[in-house]
N, CA, C and O atoms as a CHARMM CRD file, in Angstrom:
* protein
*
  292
    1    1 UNK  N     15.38900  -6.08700   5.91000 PROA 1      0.00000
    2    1 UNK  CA    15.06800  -7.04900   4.87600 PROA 1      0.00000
    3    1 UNK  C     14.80100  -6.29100   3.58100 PROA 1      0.00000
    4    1 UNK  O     14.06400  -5.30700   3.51400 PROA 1      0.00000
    5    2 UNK  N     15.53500  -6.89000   2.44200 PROA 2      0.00000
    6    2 UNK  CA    15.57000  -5.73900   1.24700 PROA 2      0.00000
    7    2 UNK  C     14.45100  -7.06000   0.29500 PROA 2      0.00000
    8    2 UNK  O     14.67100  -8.27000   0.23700 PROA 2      0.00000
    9    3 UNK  N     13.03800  -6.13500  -0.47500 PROA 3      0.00000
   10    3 UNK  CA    12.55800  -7.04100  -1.07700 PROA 3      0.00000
   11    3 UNK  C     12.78200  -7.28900  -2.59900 PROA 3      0.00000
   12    3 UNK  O     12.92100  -6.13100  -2.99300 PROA 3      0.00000
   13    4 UNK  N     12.89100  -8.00400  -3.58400 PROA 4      0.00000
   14    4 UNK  CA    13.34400  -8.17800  -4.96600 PROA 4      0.00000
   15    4 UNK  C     11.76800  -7.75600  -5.82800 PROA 4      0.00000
   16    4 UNK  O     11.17300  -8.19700  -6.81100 PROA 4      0.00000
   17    5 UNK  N     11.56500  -6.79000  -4.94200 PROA 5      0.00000
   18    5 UNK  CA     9.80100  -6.83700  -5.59700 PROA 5      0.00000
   19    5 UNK  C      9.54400  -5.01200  -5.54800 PROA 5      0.00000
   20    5 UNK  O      9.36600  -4.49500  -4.44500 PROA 5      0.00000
   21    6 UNK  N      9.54500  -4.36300  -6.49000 PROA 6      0.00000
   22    6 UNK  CA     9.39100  -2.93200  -6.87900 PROA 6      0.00000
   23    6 UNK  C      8.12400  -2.54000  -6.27200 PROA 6      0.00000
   24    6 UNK  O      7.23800  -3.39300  -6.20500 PROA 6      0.00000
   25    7 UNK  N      7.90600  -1.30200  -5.79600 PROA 7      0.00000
   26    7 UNK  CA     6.65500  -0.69700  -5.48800 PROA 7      0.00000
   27    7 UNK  C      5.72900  -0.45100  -7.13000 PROA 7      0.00000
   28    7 UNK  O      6.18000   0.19200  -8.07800 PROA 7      0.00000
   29    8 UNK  N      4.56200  -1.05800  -7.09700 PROA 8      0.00000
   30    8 UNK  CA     3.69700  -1.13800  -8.00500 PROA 8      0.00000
   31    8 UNK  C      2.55200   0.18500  -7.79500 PROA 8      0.00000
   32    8 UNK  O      1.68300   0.40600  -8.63800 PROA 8      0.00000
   33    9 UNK  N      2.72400   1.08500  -6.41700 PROA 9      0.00000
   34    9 UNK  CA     1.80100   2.04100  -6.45600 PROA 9      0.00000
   35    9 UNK  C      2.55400   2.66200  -5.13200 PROA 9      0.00000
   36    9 UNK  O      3.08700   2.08800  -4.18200 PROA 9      0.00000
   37   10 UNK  N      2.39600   4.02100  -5.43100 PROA 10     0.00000
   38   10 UNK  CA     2.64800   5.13100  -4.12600 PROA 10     0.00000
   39   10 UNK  C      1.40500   5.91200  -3.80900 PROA 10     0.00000
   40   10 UNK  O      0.83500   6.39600  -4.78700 PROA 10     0.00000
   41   11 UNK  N      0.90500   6.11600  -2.68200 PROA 11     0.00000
   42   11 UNK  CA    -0.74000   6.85600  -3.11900 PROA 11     0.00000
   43   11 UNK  C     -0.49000   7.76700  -1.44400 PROA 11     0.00000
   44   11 UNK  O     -0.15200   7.18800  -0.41200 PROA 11     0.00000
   45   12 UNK  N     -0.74500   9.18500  -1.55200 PROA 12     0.00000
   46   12 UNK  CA    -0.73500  10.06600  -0.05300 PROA 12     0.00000
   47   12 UNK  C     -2.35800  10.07400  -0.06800 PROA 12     0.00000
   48   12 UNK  O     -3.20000   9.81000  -0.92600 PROA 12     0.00000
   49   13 UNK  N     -2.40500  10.52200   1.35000 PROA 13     0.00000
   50   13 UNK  CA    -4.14000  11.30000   1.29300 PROA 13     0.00000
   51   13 UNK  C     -4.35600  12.49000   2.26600 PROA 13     0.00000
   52   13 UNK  O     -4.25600  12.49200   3.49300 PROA 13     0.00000
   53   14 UNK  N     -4.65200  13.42500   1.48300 PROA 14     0.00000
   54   14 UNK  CA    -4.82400  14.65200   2.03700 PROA 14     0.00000
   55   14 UNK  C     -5.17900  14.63200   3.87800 PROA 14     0.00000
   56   14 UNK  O     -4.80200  15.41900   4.74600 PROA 14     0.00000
   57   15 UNK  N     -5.74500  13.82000   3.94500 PROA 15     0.00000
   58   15 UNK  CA    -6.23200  14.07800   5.49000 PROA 15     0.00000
   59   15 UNK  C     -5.54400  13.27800   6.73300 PROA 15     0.00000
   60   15 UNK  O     -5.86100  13.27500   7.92300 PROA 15     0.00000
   61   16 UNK  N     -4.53400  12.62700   6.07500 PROA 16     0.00000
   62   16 UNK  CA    -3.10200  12.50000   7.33000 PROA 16     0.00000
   63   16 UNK  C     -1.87200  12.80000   6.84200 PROA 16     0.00000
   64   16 UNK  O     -1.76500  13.34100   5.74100 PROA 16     0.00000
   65   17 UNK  N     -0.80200  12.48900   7.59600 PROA 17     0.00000
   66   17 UNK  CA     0.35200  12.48200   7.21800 PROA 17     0.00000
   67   17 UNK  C      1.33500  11.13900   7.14700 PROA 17     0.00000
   68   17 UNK  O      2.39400  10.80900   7.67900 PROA 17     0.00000
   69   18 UNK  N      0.33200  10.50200   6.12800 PROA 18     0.00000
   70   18 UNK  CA     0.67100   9.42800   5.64000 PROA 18     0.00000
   71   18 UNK  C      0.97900   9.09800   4.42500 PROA 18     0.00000
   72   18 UNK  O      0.39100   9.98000   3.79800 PROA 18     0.00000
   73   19 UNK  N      1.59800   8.30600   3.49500 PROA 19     0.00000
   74   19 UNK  CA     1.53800   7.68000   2.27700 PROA 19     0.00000
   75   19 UNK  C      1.13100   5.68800   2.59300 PROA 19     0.00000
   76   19 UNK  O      0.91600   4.92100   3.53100 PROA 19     0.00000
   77   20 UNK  N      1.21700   5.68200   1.37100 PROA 20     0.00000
   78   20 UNK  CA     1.49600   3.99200   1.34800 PROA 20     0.00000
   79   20 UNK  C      1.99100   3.50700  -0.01200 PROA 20     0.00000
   80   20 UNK  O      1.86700   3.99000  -1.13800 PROA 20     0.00000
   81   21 UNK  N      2.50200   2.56400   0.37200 PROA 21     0.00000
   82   21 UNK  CA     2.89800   2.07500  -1.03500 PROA 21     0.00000
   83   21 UNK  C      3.07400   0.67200  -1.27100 PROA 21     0.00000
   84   21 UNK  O      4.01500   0.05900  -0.76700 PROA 21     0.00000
   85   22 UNK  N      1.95700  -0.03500  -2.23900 PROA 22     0.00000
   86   22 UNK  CA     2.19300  -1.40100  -2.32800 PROA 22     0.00000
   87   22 UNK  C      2.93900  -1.94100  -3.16400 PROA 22     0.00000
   88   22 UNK  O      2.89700  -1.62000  -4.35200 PROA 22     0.00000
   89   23 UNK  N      3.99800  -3.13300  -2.55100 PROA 23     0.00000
   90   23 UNK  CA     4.50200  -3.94900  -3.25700 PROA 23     0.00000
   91   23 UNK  C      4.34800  -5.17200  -3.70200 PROA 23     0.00000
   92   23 UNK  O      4.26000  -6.20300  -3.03400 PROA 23     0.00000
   93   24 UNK  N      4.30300  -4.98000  -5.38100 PROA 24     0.00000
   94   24 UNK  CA     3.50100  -5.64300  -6.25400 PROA 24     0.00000
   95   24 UNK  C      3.43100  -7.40800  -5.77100 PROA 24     0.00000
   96   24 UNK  O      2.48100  -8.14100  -5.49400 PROA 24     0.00000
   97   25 UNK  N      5.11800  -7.66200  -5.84400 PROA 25     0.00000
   98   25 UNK  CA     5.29700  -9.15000  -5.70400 PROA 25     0.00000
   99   25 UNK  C      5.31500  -9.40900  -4.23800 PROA 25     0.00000
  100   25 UNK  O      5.02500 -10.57300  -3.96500 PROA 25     0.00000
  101   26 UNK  N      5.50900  -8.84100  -3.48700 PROA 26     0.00000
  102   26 UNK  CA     6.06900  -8.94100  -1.81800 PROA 26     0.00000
  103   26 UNK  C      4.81100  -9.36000  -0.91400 PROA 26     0.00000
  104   26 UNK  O      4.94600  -9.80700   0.22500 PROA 26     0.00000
  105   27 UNK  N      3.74100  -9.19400  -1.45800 PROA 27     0.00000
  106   27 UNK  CA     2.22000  -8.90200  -0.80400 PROA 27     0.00000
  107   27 UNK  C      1.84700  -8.24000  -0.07000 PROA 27     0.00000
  108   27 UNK  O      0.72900  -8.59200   0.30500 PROA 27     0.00000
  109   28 UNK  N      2.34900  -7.02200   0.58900 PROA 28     0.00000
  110   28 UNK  CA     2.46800  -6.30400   0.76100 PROA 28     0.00000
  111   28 UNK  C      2.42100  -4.68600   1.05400 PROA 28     0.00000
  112   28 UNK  O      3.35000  -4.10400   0.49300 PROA 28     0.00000
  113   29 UNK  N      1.51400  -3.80000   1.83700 PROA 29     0.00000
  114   29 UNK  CA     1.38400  -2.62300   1.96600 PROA 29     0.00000
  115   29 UNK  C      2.12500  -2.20800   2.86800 PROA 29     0.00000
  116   29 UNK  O      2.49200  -2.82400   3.86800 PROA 29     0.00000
  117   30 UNK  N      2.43300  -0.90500   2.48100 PROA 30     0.00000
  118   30 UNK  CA     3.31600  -0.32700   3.78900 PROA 30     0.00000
  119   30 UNK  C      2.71500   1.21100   3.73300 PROA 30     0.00000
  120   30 UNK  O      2.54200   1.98700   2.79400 PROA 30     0.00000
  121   31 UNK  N      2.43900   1.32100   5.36100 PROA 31     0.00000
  122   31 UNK  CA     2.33800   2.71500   5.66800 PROA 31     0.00000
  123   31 UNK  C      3.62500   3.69500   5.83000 PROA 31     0.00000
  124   31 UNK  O      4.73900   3.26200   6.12300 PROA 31     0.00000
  125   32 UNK  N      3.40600   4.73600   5.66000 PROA 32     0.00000
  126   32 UNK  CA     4.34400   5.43700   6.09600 PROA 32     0.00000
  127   32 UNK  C      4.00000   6.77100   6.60100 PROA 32     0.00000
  128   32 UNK  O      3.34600   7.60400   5.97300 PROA 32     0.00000
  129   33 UNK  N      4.49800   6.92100   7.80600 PROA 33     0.00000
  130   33 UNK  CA     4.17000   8.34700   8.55300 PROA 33     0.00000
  131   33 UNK  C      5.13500   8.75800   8.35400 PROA 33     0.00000
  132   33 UNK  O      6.19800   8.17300   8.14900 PROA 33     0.00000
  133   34 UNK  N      4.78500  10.37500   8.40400 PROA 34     0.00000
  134   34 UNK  CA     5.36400  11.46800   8.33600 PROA 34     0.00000
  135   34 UNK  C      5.97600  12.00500   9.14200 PROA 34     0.00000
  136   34 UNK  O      6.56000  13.03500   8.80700 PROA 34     0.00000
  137   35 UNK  N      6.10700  11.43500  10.78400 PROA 35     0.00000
  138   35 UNK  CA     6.73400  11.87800  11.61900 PROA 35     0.00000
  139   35 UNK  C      8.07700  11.91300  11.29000 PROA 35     0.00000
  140   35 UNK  O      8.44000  11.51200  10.18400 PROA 35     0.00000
  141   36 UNK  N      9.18800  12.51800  12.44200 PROA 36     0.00000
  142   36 UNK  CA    10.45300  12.61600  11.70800 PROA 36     0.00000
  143   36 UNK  C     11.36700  11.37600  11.95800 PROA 36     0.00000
  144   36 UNK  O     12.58100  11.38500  11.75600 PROA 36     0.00000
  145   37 UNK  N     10.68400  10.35600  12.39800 PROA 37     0.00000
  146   37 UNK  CA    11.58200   9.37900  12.03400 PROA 37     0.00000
  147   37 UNK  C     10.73100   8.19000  10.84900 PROA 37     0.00000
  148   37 UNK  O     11.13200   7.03400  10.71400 PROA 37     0.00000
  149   38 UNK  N     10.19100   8.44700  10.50400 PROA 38     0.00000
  150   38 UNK  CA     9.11200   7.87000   9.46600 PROA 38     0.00000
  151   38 UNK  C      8.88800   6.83000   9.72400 PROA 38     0.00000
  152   38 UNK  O      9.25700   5.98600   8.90700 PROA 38     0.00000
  153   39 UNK  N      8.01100   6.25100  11.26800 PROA 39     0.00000
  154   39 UNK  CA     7.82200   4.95000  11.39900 PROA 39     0.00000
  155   39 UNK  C      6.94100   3.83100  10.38100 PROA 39     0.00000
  156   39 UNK  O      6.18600   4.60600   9.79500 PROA 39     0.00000
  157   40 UNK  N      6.68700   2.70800   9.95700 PROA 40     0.00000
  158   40 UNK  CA     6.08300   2.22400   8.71200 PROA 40     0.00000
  159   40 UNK  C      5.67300   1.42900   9.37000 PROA 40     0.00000
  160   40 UNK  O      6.36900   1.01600  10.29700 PROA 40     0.00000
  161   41 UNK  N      4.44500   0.93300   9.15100 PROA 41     0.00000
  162   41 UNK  CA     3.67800   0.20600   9.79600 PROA 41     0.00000
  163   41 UNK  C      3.43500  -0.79600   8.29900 PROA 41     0.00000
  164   41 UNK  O      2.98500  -0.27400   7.27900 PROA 41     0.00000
  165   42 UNK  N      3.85600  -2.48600   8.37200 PROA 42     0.00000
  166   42 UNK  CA     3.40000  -3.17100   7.17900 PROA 42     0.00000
  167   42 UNK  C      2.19200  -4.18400   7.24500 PROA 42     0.00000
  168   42 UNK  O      2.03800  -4.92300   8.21700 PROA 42     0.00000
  169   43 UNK  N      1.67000  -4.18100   6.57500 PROA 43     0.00000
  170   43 UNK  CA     0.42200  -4.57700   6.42500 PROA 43     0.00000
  171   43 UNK  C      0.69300  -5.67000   5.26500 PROA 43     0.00000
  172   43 UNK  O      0.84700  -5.40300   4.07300 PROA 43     0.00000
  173   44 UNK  N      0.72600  -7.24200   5.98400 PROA 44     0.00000
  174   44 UNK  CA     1.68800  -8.56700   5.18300 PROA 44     0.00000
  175   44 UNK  C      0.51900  -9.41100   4.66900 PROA 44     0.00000
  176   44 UNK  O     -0.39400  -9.49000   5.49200 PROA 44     0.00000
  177   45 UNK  N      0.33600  -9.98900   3.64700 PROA 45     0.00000
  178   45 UNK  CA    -0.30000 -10.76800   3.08300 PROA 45     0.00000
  179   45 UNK  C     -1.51900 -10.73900   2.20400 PROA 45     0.00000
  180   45 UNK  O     -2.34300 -11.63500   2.02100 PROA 45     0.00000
  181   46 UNK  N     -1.46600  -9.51000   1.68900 PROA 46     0.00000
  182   46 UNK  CA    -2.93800  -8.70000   1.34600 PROA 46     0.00000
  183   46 UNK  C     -3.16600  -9.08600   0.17100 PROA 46     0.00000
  184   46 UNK  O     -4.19100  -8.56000  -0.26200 PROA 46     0.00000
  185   47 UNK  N     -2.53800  -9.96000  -0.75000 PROA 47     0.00000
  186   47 UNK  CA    -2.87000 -10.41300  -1.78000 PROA 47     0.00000
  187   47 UNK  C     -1.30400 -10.69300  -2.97600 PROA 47     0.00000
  188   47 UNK  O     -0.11800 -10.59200  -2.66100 PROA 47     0.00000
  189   48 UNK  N     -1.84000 -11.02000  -4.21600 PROA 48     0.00000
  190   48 UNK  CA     0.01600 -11.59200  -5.07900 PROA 48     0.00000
  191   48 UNK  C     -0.30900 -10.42900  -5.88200 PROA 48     0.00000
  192   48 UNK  O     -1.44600 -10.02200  -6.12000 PROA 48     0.00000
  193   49 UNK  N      0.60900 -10.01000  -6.21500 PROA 49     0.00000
  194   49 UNK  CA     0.66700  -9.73900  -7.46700 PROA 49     0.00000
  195   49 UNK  C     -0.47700  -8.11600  -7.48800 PROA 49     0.00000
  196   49 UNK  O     -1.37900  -7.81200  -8.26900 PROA 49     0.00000
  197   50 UNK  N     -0.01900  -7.51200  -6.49500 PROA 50     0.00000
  198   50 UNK  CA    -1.15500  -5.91200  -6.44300 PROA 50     0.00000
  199   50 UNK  C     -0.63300  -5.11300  -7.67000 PROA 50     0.00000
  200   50 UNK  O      0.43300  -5.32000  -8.25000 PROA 50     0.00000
  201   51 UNK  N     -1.52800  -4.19600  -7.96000 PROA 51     0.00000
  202   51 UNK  CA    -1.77700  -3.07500  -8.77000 PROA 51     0.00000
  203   51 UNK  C     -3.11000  -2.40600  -8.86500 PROA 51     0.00000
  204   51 UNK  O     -4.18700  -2.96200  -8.65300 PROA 51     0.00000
  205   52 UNK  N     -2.90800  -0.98300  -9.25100 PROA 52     0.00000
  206   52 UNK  CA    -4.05400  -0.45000  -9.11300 PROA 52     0.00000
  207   52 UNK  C     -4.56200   0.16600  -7.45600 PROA 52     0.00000
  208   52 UNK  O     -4.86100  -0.77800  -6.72500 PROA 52     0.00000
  209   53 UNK  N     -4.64700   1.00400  -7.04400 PROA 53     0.00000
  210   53 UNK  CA    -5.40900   1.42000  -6.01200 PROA 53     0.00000
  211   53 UNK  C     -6.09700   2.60300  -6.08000 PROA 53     0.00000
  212   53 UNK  O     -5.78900   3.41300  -6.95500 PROA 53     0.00000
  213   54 UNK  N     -7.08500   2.86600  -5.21000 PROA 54     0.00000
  214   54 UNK  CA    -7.15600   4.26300  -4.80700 PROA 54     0.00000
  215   54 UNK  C     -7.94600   4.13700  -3.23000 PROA 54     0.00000
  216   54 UNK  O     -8.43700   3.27100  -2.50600 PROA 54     0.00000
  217   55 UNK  N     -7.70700   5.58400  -3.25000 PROA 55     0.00000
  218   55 UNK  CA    -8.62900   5.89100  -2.07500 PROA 55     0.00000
  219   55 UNK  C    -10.17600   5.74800  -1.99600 PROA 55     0.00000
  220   55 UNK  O    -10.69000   5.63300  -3.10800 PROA 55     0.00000
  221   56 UNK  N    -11.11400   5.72600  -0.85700 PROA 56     0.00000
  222   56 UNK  CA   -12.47600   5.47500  -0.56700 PROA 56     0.00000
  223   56 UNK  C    -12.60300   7.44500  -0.72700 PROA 56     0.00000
  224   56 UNK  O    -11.58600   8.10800  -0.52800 PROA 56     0.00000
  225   57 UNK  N    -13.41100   7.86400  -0.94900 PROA 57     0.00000
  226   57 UNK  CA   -14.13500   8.70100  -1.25300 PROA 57     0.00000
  227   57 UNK  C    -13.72300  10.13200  -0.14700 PROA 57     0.00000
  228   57 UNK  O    -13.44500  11.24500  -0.59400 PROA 57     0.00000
  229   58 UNK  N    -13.77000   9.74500   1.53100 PROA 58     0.00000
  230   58 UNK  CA   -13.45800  10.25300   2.33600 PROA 58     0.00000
  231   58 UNK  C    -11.86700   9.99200   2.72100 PROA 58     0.00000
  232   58 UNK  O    -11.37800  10.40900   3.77100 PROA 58     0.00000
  233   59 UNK  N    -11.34500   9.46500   2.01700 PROA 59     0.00000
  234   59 UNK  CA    -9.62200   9.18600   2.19500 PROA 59     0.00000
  235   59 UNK  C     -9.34300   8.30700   3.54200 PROA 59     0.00000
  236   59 UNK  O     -8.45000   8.20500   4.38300 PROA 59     0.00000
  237   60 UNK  N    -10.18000   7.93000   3.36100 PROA 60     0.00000
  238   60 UNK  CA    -9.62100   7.21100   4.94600 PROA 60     0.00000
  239   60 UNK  C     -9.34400   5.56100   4.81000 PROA 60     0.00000
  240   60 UNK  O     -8.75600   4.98100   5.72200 PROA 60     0.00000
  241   61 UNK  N     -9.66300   5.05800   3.97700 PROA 61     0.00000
  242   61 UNK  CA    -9.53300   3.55200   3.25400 PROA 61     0.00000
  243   61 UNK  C     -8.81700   3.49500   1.64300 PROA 61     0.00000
  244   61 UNK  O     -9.23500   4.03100   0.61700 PROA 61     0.00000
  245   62 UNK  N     -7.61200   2.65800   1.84100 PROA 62     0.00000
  246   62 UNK  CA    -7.32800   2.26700   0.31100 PROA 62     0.00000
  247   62 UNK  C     -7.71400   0.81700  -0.10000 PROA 62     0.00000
  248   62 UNK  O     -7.84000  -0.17800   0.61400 PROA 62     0.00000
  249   63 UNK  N     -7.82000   0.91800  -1.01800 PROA 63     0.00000
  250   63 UNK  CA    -8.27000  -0.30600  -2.09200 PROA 63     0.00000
  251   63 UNK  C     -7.39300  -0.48000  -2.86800 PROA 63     0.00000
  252   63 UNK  O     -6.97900   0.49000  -3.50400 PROA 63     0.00000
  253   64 UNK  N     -6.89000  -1.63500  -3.04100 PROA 64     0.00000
  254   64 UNK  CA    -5.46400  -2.33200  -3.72400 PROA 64     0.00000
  255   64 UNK  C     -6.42800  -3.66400  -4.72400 PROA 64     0.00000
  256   64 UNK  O     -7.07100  -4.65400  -4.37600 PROA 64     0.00000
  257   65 UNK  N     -6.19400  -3.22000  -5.69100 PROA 65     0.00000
  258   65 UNK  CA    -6.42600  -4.55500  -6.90100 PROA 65     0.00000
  259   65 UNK  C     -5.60500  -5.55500  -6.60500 PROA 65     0.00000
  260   65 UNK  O     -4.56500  -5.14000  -6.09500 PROA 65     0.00000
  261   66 UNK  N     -5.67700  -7.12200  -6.76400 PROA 66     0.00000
  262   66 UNK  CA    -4.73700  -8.17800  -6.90300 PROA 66     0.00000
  263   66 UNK  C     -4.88800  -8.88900  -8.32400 PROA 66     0.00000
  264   66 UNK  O     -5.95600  -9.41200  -8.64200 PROA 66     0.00000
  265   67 UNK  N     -3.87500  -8.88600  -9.09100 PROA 67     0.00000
  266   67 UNK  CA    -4.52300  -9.42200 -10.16100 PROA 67     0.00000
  267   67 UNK  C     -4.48300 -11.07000  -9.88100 PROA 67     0.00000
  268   67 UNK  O     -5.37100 -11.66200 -10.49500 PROA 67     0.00000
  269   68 UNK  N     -3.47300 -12.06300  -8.93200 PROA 68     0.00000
  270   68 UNK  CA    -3.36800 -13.58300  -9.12900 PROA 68     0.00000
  271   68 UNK  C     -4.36700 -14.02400  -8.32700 PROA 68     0.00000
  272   68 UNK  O     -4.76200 -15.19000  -8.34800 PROA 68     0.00000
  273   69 UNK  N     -5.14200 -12.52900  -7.07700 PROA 69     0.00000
  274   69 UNK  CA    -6.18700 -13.27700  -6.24700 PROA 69     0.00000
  275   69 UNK  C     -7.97200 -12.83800  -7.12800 PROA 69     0.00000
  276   69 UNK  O     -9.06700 -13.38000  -6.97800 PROA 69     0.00000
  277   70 UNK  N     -7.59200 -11.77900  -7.92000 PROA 70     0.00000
  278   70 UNK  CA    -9.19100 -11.48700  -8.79100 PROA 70     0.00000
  279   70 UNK  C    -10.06200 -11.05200  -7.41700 PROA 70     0.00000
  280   70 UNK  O    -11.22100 -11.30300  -7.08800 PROA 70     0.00000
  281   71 UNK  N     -9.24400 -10.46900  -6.91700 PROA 71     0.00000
  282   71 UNK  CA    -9.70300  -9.12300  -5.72200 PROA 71     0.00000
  283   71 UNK  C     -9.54600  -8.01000  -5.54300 PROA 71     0.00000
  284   71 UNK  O     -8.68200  -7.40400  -6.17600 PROA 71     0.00000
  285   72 UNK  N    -10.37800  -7.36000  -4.57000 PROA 72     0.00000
  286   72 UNK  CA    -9.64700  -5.65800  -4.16800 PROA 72     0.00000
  287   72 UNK  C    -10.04500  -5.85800  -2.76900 PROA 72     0.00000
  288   72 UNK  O    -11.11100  -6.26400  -2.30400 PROA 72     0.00000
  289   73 UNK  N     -8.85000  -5.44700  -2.14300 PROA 73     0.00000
  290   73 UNK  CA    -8.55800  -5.85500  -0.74100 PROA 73     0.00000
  291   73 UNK  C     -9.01800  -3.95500  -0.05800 PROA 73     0.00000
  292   73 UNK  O     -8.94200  -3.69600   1.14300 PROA 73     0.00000
């Protein structure tokens, strides 16, 4: 499934071998491991319209802004 909705953030964290990257319009997070077939684990409905994230302090939690829900998921 190809989405009409651009990645609004790419973010790694030092302490796996992971990235993620949310898509802005799609609602949308996606993991991505580093193994060698790069399985992605998606994470559907997390809010409209994301931007903005970062990591929790110890890297182990991201925080995604929504601007149409006036949240951080």
């Amino acid at each position: 499934m190809v989405f009409s909705s651009g990645p609004e953030l790419i973010i790694g964290t030092p302490y796996a071998d992971v990235f993620a990257i949310a898509l802005e319009n799609a609602c949308q997070v996606w993991v991505v491991d580093l193994q060698e077939s790069f399985p992605v684990t998606k994470i559907k409905n997390i809010g409209r319209h994301l931007h903005n994230a970062f990591l929790t302090q110890e890297g182990k939690k991201l925080m995604v802004a929504s601007y149409d829900d006036s949240v951080v998921i």
